[in-house]
C-alpha positions in Angstrom: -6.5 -28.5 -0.9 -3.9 -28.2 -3.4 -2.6 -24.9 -4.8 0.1 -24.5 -7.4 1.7 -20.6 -8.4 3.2 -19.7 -11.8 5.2 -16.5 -12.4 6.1 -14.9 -14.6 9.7 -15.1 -14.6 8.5 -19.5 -14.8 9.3 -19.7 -11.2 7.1 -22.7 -9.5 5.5 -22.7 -6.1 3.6 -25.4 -5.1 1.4 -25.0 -1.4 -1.7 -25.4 0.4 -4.9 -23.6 -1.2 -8.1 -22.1 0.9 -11.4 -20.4 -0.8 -12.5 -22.3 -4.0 -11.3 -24.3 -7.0 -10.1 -21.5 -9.5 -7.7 -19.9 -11.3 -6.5 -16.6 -10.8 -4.5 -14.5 -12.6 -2.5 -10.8 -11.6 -0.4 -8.9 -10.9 1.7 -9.8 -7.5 2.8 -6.7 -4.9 3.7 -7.6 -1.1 2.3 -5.8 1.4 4.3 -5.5 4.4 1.4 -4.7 6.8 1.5 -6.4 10.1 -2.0 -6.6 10.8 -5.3 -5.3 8.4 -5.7 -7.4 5.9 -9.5 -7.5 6.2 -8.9 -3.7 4.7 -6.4 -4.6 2.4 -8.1 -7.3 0.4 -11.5 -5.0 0.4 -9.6 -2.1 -1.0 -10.4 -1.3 -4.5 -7.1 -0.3 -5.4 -6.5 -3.6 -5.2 -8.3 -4.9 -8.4 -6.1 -6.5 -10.4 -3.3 -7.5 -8.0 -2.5 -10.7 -6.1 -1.7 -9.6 -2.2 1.1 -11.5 -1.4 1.5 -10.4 2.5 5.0 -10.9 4.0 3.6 -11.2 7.5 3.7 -14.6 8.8 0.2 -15.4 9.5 -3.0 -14.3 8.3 -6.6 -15.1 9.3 -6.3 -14.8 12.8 -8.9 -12.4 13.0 -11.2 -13.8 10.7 -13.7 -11.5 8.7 -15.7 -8.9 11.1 -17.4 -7.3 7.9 -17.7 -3.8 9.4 -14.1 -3.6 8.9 -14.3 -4.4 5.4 -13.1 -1.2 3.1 -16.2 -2.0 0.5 -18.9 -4.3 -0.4 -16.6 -7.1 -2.0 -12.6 -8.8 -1.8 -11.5 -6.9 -4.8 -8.0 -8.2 -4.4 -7.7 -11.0 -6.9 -6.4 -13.5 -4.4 -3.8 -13.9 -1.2 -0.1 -15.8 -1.3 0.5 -16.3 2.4 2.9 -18.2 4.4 0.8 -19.6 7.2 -2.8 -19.2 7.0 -4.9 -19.6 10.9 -8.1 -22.0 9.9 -9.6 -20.9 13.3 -10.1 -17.3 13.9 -9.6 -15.6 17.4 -10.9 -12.8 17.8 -15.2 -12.3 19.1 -15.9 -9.7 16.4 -15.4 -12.7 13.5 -18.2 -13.2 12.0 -16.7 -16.2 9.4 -13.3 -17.1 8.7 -10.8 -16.1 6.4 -11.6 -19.4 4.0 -15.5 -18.6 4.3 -14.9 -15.2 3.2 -12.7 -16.3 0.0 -15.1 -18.7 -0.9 -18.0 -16.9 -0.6 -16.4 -13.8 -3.2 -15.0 -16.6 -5.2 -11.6 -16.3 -4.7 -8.8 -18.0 -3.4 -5.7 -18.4 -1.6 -2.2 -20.0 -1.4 -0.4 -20.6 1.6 2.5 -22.9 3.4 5.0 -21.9 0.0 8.1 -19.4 0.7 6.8 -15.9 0.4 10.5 -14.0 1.6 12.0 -15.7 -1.6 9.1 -14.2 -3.7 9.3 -10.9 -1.9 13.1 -10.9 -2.8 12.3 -11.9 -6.7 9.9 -8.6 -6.4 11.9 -6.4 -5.5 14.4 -7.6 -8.0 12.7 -7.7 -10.9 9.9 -5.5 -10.2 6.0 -6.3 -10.0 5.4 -9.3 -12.4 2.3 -11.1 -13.5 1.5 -14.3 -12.0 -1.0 -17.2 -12.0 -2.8 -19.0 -8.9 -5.0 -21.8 -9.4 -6.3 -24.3 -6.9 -7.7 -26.5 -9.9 -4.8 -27.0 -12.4 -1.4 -27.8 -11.5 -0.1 -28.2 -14.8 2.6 -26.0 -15.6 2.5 -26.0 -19.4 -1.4 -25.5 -18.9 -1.0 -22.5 -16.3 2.0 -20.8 -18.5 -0.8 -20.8 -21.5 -3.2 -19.2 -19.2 -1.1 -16.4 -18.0 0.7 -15.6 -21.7 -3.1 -15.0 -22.3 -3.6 -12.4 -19.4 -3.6 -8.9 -20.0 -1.4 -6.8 -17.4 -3.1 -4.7 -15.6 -0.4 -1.6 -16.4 -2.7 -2.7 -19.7 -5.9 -2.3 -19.2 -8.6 0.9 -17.5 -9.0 -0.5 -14.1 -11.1 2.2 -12.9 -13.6 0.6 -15.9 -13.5 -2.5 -14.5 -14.3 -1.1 -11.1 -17.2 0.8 -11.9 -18.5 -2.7 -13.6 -18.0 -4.5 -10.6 -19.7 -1.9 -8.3 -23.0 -1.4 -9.1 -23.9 -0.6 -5.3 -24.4 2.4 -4.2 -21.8 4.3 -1.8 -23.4 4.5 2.3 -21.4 6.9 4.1 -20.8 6.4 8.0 -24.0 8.6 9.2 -23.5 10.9 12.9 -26.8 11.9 13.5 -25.0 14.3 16.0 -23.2 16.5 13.2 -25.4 18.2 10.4 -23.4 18.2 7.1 -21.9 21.4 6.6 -20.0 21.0 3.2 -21.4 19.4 -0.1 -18.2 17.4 -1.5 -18.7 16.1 -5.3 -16.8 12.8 -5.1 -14.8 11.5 -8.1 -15.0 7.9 -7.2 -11.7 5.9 -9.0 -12.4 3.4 -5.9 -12.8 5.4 -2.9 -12.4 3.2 0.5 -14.8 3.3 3.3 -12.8 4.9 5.7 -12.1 7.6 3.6 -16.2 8.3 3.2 -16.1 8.0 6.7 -13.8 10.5 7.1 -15.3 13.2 4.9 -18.6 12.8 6.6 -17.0 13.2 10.3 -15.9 16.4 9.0 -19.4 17.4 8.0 -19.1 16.6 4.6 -22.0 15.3 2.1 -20.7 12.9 -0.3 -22.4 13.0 -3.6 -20.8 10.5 -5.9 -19.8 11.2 -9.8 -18.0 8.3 -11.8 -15.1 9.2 -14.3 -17.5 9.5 -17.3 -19.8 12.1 -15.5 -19.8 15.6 -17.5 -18.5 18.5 -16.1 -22.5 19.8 -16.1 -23.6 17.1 -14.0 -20.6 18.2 -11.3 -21.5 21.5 -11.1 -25.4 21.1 -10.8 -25.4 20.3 -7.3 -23.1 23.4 -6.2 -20.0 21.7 -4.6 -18.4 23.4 -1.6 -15.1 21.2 -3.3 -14.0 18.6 -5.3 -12.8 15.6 -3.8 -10.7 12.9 -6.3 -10.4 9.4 -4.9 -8.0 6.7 -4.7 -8.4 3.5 -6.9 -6.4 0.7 -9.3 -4.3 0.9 -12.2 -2.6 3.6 -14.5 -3.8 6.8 -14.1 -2.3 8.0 -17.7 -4.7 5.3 -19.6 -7.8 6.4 -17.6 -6.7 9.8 -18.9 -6.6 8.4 -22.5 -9.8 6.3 -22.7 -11.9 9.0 -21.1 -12.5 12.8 -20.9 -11.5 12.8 -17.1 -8.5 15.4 -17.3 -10.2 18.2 -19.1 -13.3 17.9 -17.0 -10.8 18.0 -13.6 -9.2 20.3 -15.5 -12.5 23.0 -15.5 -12.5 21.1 -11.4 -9.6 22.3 -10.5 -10.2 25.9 -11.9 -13.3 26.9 -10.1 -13.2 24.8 -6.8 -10.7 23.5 -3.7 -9.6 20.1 -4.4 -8.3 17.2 -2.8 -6.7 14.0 -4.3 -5.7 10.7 -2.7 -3.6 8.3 -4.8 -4.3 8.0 -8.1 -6.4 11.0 -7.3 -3.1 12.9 -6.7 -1.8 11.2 -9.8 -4.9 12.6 -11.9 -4.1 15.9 -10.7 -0.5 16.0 -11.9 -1.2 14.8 -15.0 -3.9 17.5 -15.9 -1.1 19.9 -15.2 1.2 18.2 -17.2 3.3 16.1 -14.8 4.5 12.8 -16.2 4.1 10.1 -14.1 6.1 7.1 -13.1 5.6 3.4 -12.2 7.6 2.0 -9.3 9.8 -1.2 -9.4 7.7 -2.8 -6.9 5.3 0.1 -5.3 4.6 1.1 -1.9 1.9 -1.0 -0.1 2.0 -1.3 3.6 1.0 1.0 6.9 4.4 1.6 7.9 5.4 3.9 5.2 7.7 6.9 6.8 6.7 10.4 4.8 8.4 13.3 5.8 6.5 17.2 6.0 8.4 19.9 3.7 7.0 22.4 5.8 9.9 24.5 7.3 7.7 25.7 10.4 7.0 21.7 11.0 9.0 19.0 10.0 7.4 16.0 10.6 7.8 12.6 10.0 4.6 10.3 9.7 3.9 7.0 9.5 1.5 6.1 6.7 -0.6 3.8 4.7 0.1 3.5 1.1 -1.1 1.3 -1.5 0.4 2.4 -5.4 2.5 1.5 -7.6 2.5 4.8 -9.7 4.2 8.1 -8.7 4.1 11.6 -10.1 7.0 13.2 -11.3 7.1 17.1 -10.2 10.1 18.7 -11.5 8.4 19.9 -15.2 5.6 21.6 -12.7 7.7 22.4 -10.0 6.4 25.9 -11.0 2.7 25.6 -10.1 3.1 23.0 -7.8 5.2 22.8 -4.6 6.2 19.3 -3.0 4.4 18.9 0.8 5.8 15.4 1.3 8.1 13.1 0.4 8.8 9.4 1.2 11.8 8.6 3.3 12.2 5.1 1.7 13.2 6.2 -1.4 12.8 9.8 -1.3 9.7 10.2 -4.4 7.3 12.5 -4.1 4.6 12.0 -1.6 2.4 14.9 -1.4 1.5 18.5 -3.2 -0.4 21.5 -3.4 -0.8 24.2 -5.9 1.0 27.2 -5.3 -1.7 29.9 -6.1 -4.8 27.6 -6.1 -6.8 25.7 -3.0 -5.7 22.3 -4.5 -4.2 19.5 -2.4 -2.6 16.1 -3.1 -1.2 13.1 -1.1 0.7 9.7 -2.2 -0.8 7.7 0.7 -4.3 7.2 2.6 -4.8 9.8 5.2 -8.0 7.9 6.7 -5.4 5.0 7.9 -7.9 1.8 7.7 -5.5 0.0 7.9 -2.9 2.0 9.7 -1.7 4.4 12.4 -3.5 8.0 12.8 -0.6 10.3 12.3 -2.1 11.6 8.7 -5.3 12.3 9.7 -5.0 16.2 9.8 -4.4 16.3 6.6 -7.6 16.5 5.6 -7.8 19.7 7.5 -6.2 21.7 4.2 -9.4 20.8 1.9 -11.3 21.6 4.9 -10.3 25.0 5.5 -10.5 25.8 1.6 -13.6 25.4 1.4 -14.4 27.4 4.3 -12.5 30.1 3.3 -14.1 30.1 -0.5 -17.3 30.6 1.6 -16.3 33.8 2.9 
């Protein structure tokens, strides 16, 4: 099948399509992951955003559903290089081009994805528009002056639309739940469920519009803001989110992934900044600001926004930063049990190294018991 790629800059890439006939429109980041991309392409942060994956080949696993980070492919699409029709692997239960065309999606492959990668990272993240239908080029470029950016619009919104199914945490009948965690779910990932509940946490799920009532009803050990898509500062405008993590943040230890982390800077008054091109990958190098342990770990990251800590440098003290390019990667409050990191700590996709982390929130709560 034919597949044709506009950009935005009016660049032209013409390739080999999988899934179904469509058009899809985004916003294109690489990820630089080496394997994962069953995760990747589940993750909610994704919404929004073309994965254009710099690896050579993808598919080769297929789709093994439990590794799936949610319900749904909430990537828009996949720009690949080479694409494996035939997975290997026993756990598959369908193949990569089953999977996009049962969530209606699709994929481009066999087109040069270094000399996109390299137009990224000039020009920063761009919009872009994939369709497997119509290779037209005046046709696609009316399409995608139609599209509104994602940097435009309240993701998390969008999300919750999209999600009407209920959150199932990974369940050890060996370990009875010790701490009720109210979850702020932006787009929380499996894993990251999964996590909290290994560490005898109860989940109990609140959406963005939720009232600060609601939260405190069911008694919360801690509060626990998740990772998920877009800009955090127009979820902050278009809903009442900062003064209710605002009362949060006051009363109870907190912990927040991603845009999470980003929520809780900006309820403090950090300003936040977009990236040229984000950090998305499992191979992201973050070093530890603590004197007593200097560490360097490998993480998982998936944003394109950062927060900005010098105008709160005050109340907040910088845990982590990223090696790359040196932005912050990681906070906590200086007087209060809050916690925040730039990456994904539960590592689906990735390498274990950030795992204790969750520990801080832990401990917190633990001690606010005593």
């Amino acid at each position: 099948m034919r597949a044709s790629l506009l950009l935005e800059d009016g660049t032209v890439f013409h390739g080999q399509g999988l899934g179904i006939k469509t058009d899809i429109v985004g916003e294109i980041v690489f990820n630089t992951a080496m394997s994962g991309y069953e995760e990747v392409i589940s993750d909610p942060s994704y919404l929004g955003q073309i994965v254009l994956f710099t690896t050579s080949y993808i598919g080769n696993t297929g789709i093994t559903r439990e590794d799936l980070e949610s319900h749904k492919m909430f990537a828009e699409g996949m720009i690949c290089k080479n694409i494996s029709l035939i997975p290997d692997n026993h756990r598959s239960k369908i193949s990569l081009d089953c999977y996009l065309k049962e969530q209606n999606k699709c994929a481009i492959y066999d087109i040069d994805t270094r000399l996109i990668t390299h137009k990224i990272r000039e020009k920063g993240c761009m919009s872009a528009i994939l369709s497997t239908e119509d290779h037209d080029i005046l046709s696609l470029t009316k399409k995608l002056n139609k599209f509104q950016k994602l940097s435009q619009t309240n993701a998390v919104e969008i999300y919750h639309q999209e999600n009407p199914i209920p959150k199932v945490p990974y369940f050890n009948k060996n370990i009875s739940k010790k701490y009720k965690v109210a979850v702020l779910d932006f787009g929380i990932k499996q894993g990251i469920l999964n996590s909290l509940t290994e560490l005898n946490c109860e989940p109990v799920f609140f959406s963005p519009s939720s009232s600060i009532e609601d939260i405190k009803a069911i008694q919360p050990d801690g509060i626990f803001f998740s990772n998920g898509p877009g800009d955090p500062t127009i979820l902050a405008k278009e809903t009442n989110i900062i003064s209710v993590m605002k009362e949060l943040l006051a009363s109870y230890p907190c912990f927040g992934i991603c845009l999470g982390h980003q929520l809780i800077g900006l309820s403090f008054g950090a300003s936040i900044e977009k990236l040229r091109f984000g950090h998305h990958a499992i191979n992201h190098p973050v070093k530890s600001l603590n004197p007593e342990s200097p560490k360097v770990l490998i993480t998982s990251q998936n944003h394109n926004y950062i927060v900005n800590i010098e105008n709160i440098s005050n109340i907040f003290e910088a845990t982590y930063i990223h090696l790359n390019d040196g932005t912050l990667a990681g906070m906590k409050h200086k007087n209060l049990p809050i916690y925040s990191v730039q990456f994904h700590p539960e590592s689906n996709p990735g390498p274990r190294d950030a795992e204790p982390i969750f520990n801080d929130f832990i401990n917190s709560m633990q001690m606010n018991r005593i």
